[in-house]
mmCIF file of the N, C-alpha and C atoms, coordinates in Angstrom:
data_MODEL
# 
_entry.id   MODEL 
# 
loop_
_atom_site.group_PDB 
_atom_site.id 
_atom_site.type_symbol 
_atom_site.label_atom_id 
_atom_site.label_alt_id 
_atom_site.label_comp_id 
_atom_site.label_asym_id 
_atom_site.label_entity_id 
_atom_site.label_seq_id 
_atom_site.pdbx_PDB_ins_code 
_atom_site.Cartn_x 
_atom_site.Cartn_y 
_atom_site.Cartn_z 
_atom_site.occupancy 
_atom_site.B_iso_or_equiv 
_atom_site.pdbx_formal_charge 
_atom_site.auth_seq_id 
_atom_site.auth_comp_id 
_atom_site.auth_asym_id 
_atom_site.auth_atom_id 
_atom_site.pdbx_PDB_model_num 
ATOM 1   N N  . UNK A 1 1  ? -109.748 -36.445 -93.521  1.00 0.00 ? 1  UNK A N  1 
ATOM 2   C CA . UNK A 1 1  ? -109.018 -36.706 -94.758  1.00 0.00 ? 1  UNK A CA 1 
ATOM 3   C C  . UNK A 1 1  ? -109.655 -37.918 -95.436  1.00 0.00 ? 1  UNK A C  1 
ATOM 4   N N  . UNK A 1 2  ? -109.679 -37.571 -96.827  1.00 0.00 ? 2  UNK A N  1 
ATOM 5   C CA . UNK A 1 2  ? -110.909 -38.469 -97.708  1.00 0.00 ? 2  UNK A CA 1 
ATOM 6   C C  . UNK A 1 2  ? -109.568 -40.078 -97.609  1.00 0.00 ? 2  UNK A C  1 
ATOM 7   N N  . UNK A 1 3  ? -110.097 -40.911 -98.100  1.00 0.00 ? 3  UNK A N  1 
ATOM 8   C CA . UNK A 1 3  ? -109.173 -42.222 -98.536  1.00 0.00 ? 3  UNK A CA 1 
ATOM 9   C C  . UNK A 1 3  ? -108.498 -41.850 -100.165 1.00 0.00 ? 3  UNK A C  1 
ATOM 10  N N  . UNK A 1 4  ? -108.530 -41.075 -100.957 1.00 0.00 ? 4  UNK A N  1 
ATOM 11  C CA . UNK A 1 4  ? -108.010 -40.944 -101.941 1.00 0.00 ? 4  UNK A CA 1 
ATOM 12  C C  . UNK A 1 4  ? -107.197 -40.427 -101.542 1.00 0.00 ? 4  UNK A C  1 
ATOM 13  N N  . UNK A 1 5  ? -106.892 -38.649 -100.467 1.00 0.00 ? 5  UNK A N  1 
ATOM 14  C CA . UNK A 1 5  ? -105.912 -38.062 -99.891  1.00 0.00 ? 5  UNK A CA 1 
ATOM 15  C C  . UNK A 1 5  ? -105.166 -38.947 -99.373  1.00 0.00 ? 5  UNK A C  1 
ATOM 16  N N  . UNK A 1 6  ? -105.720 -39.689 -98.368  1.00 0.00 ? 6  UNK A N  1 
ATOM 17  C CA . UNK A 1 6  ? -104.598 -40.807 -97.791  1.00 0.00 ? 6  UNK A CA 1 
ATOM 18  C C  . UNK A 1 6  ? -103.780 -41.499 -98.982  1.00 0.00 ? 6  UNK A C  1 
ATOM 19  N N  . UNK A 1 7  ? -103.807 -41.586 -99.926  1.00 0.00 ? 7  UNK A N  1 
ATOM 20  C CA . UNK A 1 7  ? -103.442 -42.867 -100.637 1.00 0.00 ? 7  UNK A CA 1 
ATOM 21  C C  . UNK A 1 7  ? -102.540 -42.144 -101.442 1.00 0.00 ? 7  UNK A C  1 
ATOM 22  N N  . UNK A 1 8  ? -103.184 -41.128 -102.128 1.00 0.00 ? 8  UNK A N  1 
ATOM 23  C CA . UNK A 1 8  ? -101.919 -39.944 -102.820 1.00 0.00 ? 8  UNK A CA 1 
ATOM 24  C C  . UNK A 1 8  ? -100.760 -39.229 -101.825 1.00 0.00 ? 8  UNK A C  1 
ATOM 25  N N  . UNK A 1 9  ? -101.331 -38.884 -100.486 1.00 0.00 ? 9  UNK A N  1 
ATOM 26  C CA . UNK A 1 9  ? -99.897  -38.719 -99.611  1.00 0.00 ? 9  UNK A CA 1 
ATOM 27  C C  . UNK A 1 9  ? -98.613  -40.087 -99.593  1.00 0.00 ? 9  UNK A C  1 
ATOM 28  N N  . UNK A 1 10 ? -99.632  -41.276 -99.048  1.00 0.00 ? 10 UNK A N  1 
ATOM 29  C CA . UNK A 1 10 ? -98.916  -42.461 -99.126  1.00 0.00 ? 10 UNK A CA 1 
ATOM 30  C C  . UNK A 1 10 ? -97.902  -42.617 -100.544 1.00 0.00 ? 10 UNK A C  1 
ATOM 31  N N  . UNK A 1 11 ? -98.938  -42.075 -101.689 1.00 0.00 ? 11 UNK A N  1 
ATOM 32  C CA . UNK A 1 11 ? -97.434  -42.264 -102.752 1.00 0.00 ? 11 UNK A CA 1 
ATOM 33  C C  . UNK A 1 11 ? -96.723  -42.011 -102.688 1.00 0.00 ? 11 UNK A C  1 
ATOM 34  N N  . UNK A 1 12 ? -96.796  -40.238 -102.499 1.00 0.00 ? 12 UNK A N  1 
ATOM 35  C CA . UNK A 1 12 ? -95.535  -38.904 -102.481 1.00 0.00 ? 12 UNK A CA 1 
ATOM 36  C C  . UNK A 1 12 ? -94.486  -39.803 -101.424 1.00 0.00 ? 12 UNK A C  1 
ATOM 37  N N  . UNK A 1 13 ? -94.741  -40.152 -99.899  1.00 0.00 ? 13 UNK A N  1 
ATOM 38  C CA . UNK A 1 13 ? -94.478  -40.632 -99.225  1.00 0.00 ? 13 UNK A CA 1 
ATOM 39  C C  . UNK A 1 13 ? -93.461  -41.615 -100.188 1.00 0.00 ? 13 UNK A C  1 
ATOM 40  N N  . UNK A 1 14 ? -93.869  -42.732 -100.653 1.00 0.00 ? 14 UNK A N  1 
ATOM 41  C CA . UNK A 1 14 ? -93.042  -44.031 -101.219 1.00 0.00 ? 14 UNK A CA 1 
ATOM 42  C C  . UNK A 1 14 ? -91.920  -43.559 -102.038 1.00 0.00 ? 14 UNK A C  1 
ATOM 43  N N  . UNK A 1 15 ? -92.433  -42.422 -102.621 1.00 0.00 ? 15 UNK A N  1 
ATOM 44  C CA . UNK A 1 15 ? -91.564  -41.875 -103.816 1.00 0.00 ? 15 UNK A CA 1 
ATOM 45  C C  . UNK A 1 15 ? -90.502  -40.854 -103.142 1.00 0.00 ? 15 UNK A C  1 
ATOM 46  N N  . UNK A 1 16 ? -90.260  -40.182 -102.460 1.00 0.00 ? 16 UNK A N  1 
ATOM 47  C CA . UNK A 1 16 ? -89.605  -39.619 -101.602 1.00 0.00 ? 16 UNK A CA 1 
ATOM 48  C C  . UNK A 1 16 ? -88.840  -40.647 -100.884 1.00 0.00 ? 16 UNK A C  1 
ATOM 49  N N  . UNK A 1 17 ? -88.960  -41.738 -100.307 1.00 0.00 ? 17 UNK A N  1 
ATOM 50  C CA . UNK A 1 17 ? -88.603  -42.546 -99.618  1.00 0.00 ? 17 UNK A CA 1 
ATOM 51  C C  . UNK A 1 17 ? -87.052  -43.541 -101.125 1.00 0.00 ? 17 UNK A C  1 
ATOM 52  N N  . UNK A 1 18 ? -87.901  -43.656 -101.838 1.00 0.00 ? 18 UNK A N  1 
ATOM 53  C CA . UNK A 1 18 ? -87.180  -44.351 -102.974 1.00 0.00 ? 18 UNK A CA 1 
ATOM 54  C C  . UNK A 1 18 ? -86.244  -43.527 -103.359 1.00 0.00 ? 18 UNK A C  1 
ATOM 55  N N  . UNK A 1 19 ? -86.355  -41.856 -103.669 1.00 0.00 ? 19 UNK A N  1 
ATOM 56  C CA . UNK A 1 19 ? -85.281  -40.760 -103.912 1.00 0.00 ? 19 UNK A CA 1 
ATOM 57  C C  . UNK A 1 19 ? -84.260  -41.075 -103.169 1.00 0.00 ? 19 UNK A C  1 
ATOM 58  N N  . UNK A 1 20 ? -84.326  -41.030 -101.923 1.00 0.00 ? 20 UNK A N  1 
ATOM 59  C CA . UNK A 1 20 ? -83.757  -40.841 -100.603 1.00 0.00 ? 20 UNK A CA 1 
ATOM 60  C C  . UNK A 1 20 ? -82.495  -42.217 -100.475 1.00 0.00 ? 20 UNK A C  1 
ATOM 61  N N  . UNK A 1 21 ? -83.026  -43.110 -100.558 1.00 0.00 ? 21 UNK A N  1 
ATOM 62  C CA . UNK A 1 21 ? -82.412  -44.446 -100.756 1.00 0.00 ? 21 UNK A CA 1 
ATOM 63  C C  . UNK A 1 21 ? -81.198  -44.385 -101.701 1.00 0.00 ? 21 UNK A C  1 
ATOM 64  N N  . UNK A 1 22 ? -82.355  -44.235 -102.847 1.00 0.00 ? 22 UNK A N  1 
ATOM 65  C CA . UNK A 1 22 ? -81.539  -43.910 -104.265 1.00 0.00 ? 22 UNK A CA 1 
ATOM 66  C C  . UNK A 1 22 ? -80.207  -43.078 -104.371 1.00 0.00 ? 22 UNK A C  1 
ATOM 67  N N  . UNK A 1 23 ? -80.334  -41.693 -103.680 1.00 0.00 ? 23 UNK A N  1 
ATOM 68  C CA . UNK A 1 23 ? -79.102  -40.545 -103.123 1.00 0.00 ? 23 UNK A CA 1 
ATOM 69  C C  . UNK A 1 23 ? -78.401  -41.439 -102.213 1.00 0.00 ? 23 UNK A C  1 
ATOM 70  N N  . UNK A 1 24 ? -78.488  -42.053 -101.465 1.00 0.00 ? 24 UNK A N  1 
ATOM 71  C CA . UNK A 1 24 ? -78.076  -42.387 -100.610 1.00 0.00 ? 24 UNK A CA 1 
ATOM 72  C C  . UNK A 1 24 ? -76.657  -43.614 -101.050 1.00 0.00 ? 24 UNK A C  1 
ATOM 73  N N  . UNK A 1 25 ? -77.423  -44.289 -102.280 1.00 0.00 ? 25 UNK A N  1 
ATOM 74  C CA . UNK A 1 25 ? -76.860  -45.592 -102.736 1.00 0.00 ? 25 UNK A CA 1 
ATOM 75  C C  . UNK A 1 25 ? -75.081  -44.692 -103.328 1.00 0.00 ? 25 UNK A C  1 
ATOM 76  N N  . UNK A 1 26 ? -75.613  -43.833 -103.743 1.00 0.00 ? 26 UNK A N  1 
ATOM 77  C CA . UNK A 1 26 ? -74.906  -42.758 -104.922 1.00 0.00 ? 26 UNK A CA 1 
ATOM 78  C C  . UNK A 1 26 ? -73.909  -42.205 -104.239 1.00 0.00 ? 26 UNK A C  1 
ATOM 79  N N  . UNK A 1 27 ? -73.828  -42.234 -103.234 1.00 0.00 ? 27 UNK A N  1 
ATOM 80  C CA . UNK A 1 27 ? -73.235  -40.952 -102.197 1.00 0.00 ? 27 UNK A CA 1 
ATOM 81  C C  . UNK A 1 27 ? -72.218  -42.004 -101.376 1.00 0.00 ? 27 UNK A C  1 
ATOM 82  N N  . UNK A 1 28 ? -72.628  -43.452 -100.999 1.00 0.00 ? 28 UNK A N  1 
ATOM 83  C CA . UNK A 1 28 ? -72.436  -44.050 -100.814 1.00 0.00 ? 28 UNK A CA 1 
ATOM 84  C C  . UNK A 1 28 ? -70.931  -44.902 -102.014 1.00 0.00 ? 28 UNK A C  1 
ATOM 85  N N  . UNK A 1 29 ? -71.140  -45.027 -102.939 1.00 0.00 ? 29 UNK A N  1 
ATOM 86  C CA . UNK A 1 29 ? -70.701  -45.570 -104.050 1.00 0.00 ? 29 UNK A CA 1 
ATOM 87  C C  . UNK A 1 29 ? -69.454  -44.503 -104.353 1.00 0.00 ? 29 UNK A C  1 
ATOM 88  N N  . UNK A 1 30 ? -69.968  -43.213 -104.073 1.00 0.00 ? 30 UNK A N  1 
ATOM 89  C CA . UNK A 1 30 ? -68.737  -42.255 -104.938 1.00 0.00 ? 30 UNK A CA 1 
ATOM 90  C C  . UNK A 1 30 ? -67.650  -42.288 -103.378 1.00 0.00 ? 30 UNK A C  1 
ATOM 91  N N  . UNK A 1 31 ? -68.187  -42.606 -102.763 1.00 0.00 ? 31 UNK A N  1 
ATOM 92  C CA . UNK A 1 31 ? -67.020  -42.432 -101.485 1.00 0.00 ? 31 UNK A CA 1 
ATOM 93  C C  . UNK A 1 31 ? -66.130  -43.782 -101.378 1.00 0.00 ? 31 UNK A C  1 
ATOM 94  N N  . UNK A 1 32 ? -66.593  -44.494 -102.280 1.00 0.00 ? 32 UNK A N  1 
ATOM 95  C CA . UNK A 1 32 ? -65.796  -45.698 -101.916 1.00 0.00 ? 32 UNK A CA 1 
ATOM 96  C C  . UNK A 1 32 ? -64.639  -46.287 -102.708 1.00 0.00 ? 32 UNK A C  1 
ATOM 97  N N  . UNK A 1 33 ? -63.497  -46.516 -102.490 1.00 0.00 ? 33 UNK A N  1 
ATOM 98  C CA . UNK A 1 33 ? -62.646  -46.781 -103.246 1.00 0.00 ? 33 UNK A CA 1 
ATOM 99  C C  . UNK A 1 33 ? -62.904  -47.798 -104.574 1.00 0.00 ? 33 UNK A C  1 
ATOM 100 N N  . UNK A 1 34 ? -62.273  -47.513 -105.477 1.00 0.00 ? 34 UNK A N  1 
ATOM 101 C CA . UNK A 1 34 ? -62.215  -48.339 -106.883 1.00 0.00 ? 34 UNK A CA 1 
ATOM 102 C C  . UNK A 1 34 ? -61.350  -49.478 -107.067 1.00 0.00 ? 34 UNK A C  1 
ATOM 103 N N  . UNK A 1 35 ? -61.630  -49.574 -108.220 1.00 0.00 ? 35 UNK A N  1 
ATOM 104 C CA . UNK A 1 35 ? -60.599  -50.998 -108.251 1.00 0.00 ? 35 UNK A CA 1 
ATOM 105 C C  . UNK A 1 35 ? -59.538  -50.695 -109.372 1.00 0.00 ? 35 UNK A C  1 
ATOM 106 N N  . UNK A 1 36 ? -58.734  -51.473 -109.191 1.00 0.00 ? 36 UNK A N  1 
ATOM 107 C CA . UNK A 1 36 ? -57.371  -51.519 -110.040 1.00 0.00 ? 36 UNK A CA 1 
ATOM 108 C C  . UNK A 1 36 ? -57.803  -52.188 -111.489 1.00 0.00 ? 36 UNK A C  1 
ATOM 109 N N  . UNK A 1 37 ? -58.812  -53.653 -111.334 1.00 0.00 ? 37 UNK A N  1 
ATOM 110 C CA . UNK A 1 37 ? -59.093  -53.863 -112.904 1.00 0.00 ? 37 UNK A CA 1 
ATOM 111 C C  . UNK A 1 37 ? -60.587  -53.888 -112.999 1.00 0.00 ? 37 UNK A C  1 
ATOM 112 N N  . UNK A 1 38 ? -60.996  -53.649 -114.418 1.00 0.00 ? 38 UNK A N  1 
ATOM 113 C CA . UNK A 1 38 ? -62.493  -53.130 -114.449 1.00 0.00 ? 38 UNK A CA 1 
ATOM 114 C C  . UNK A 1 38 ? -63.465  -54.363 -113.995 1.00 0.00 ? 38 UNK A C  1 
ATOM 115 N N  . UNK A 1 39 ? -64.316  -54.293 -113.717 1.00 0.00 ? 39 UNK A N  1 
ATOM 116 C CA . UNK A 1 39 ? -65.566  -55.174 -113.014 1.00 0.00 ? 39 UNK A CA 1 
ATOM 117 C C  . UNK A 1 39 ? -66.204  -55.480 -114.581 1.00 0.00 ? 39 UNK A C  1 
ATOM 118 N N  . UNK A 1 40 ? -65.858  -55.199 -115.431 1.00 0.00 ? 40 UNK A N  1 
ATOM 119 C CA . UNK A 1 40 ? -66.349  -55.933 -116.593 1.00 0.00 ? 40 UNK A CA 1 
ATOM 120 C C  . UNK A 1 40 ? -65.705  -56.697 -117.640 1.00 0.00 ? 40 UNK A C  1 
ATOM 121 N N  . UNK A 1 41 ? -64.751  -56.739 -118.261 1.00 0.00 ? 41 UNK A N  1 
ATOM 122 C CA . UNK A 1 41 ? -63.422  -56.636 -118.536 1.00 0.00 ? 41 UNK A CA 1 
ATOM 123 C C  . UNK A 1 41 ? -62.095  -57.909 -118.497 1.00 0.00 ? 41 UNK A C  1 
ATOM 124 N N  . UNK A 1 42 ? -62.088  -57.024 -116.873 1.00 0.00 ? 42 UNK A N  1 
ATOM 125 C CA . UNK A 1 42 ? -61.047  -57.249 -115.922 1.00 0.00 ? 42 UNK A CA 1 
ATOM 126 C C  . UNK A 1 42 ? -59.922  -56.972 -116.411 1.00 0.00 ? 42 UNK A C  1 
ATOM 127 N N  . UNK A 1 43 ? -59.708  -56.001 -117.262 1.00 0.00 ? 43 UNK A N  1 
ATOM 128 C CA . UNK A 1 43 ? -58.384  -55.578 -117.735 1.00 0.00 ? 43 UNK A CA 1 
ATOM 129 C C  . UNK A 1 43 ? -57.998  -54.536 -116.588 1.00 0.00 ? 43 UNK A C  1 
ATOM 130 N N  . UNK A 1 44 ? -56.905  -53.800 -116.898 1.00 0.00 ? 44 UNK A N  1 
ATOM 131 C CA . UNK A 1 44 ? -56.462  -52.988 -115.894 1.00 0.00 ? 44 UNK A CA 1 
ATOM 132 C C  . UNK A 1 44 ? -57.090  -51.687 -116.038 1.00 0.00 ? 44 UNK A C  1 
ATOM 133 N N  . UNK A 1 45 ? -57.619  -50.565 -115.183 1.00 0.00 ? 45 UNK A N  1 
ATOM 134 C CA . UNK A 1 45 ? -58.512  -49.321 -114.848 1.00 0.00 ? 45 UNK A CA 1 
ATOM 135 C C  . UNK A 1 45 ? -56.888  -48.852 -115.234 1.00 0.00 ? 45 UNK A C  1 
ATOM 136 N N  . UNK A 1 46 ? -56.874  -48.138 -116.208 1.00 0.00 ? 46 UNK A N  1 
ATOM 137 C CA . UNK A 1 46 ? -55.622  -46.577 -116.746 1.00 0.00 ? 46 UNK A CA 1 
ATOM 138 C C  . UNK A 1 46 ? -55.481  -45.849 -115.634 1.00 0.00 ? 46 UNK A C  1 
ATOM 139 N N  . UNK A 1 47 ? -54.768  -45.857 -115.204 1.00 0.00 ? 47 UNK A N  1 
ATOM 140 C CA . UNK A 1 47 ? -54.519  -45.188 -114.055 1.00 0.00 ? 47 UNK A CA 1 
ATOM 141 C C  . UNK A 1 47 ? -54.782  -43.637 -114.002 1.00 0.00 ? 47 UNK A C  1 
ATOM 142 N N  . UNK A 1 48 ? -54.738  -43.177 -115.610 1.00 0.00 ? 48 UNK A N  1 
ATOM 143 C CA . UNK A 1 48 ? -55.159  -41.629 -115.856 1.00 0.00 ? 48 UNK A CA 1 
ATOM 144 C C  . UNK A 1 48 ? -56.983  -41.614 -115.154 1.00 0.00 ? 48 UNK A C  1 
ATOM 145 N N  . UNK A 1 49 ? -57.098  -42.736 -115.574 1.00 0.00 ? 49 UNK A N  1 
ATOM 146 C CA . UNK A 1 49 ? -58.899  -42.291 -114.927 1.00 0.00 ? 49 UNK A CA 1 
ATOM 147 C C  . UNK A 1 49 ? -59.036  -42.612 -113.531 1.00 0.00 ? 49 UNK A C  1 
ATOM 148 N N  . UNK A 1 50 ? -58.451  -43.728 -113.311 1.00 0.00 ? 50 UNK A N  1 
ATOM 149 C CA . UNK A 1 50 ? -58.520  -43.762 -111.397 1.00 0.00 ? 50 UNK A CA 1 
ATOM 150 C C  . UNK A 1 50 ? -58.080  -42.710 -110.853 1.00 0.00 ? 50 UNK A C  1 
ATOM 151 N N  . UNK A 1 51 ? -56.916  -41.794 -111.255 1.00 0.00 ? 51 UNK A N  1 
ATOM 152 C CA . UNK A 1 51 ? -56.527  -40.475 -110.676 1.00 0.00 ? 51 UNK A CA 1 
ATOM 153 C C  . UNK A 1 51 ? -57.492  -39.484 -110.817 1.00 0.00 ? 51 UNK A C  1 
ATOM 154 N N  . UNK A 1 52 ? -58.555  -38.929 -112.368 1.00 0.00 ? 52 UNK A N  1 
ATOM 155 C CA . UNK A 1 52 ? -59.698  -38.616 -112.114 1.00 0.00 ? 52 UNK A CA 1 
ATOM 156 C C  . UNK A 1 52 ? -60.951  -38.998 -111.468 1.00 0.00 ? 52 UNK A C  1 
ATOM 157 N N  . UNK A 1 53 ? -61.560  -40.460 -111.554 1.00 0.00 ? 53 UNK A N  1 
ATOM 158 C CA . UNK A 1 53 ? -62.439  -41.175 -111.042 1.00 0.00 ? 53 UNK A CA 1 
ATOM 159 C C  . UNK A 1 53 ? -61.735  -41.968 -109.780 1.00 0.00 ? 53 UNK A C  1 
ATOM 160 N N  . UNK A 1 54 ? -61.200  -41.991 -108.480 1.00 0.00 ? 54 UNK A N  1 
ATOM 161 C CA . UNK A 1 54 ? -60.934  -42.593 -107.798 1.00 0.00 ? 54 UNK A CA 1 
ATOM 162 C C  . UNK A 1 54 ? -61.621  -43.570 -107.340 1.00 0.00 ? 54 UNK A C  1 
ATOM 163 N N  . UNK A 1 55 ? -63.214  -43.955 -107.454 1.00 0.00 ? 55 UNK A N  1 
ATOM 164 C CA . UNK A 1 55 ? -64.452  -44.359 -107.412 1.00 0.00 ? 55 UNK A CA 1 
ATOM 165 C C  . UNK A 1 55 ? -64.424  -45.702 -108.844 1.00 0.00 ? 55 UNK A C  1 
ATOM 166 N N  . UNK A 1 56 ? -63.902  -45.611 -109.701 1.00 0.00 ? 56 UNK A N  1 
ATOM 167 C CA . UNK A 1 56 ? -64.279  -46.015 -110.483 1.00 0.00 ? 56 UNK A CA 1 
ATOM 168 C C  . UNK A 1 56 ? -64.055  -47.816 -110.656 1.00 0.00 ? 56 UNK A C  1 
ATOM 169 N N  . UNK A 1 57 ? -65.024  -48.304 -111.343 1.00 0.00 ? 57 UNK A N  1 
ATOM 170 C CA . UNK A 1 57 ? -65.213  -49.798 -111.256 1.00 0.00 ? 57 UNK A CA 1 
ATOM 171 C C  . UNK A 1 57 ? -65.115  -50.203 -112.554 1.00 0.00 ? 57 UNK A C  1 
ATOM 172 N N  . UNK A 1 58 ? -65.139  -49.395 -113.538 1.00 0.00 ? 58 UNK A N  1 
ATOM 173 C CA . UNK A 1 58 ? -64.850  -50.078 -115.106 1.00 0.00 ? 58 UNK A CA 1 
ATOM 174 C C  . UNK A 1 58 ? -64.103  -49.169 -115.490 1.00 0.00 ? 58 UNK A C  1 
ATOM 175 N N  . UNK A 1 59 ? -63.109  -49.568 -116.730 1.00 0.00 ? 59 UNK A N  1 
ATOM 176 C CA . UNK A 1 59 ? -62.317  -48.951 -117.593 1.00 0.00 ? 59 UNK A CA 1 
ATOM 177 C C  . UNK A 1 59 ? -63.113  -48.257 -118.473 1.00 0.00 ? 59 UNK A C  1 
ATOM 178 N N  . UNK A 1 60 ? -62.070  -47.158 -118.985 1.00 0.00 ? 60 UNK A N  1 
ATOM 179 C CA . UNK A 1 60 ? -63.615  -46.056 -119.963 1.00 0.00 ? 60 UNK A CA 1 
ATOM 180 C C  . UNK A 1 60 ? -64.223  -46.679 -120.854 1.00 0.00 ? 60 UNK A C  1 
ATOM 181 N N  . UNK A 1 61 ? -63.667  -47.985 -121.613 1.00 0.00 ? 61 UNK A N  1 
ATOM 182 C CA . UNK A 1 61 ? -64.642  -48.484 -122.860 1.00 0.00 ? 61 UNK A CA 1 
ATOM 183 C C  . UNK A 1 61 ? -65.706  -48.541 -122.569 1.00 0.00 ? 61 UNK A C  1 
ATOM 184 N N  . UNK A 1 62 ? -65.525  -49.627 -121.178 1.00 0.00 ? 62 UNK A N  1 
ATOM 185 C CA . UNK A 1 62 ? -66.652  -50.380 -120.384 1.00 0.00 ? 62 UNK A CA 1 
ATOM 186 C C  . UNK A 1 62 ? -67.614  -49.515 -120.078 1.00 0.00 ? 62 UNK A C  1 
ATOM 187 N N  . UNK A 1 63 ? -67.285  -48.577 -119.252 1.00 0.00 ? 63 UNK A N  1 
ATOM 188 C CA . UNK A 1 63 ? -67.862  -47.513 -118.943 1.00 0.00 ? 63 UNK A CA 1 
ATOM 189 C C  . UNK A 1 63 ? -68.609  -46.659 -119.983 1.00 0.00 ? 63 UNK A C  1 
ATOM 190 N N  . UNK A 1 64 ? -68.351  -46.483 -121.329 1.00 0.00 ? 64 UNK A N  1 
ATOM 191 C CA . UNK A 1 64 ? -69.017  -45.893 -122.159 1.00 0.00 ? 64 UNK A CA 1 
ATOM 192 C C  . UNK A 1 64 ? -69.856  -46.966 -122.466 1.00 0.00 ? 64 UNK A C  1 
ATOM 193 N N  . UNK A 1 65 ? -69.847  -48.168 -122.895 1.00 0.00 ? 65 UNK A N  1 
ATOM 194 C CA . UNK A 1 65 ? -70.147  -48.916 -123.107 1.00 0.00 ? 65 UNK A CA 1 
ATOM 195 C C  . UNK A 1 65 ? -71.709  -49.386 -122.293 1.00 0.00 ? 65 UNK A C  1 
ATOM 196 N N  . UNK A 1 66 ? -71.638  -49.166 -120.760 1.00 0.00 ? 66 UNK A N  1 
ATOM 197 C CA . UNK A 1 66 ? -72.769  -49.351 -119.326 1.00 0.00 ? 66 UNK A CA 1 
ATOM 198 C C  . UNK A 1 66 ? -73.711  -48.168 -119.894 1.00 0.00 ? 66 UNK A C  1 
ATOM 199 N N  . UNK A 1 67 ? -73.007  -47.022 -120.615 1.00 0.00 ? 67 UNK A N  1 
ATOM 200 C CA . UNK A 1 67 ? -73.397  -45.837 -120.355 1.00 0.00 ? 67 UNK A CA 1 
ATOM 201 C C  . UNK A 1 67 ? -74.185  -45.687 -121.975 1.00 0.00 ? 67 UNK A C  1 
ATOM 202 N N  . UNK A 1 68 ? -74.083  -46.028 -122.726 1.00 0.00 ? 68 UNK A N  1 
ATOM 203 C CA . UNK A 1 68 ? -74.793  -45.995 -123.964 1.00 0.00 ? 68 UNK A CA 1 
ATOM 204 C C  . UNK A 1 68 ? -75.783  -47.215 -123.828 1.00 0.00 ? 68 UNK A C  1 
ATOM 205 N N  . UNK A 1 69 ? -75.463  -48.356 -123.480 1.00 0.00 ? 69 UNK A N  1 
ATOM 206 C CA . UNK A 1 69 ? -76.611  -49.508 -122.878 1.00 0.00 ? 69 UNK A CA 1 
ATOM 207 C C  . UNK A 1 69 ? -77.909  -48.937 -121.926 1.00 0.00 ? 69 UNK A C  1 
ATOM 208 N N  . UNK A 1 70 ? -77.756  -47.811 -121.357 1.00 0.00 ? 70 UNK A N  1 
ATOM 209 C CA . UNK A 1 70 ? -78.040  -47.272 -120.152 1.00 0.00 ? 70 UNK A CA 1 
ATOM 210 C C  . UNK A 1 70 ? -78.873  -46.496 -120.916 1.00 0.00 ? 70 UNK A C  1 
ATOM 211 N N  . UNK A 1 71 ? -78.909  -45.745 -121.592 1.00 0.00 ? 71 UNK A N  1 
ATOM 212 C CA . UNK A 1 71 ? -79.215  -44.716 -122.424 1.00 0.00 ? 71 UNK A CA 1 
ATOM 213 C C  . UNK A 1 71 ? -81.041  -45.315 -123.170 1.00 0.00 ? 71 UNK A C  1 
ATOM 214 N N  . UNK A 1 72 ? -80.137  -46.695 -123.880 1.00 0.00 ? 72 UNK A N  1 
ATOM 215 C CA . UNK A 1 72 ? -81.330  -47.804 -124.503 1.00 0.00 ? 72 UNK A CA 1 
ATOM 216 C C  . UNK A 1 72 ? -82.213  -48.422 -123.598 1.00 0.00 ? 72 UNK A C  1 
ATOM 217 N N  . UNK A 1 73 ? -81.710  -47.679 -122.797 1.00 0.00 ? 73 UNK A N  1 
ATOM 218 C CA . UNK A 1 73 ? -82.759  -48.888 -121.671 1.00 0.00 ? 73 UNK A CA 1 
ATOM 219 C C  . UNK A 1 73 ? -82.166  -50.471 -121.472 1.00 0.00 ? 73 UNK A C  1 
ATOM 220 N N  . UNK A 1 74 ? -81.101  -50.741 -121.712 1.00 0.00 ? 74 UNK A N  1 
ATOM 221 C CA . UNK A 1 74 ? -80.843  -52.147 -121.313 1.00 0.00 ? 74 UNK A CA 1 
ATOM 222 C C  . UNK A 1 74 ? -80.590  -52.184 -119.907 1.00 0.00 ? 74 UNK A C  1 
# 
């Protein structure tokens, strides 16, 4: 195996490895209980969305708010 093969497996390798983590963080996060007031905020999480999002860490403004920032690249 040439040293370029080595080095392009080694990526796939890193990048697979980073997926993996990444799922992991995610899977991790949705199993875990939420909070009562938002992590941005700190007003109170509507209880209509903690009953849908049980997971959840911001109130929907906030949350739209992470999520359109997110979008821009901030």
């Amino acid at each position: 195996m040439r040293a370029g093969e080595r080095a392009i497996e080694h990526a796939e390798a890193m990048v697979a490895l980073e997926r993996d983590v990444a799922i992991s963080r995610i899977r991790r996060a949705i199993g875990e209980p939420g909070s009562r007031h938002c992590a941005t905020c700190g007003e109170a999480i509507e209880p209509e969305r903690r009953a849908a999002m049980p997971s959840a860490r911001r109130c929907t403004d906030c949350q739209e708010g992470h999520e359109r920032a997110g979008k821009r690249g901030w």
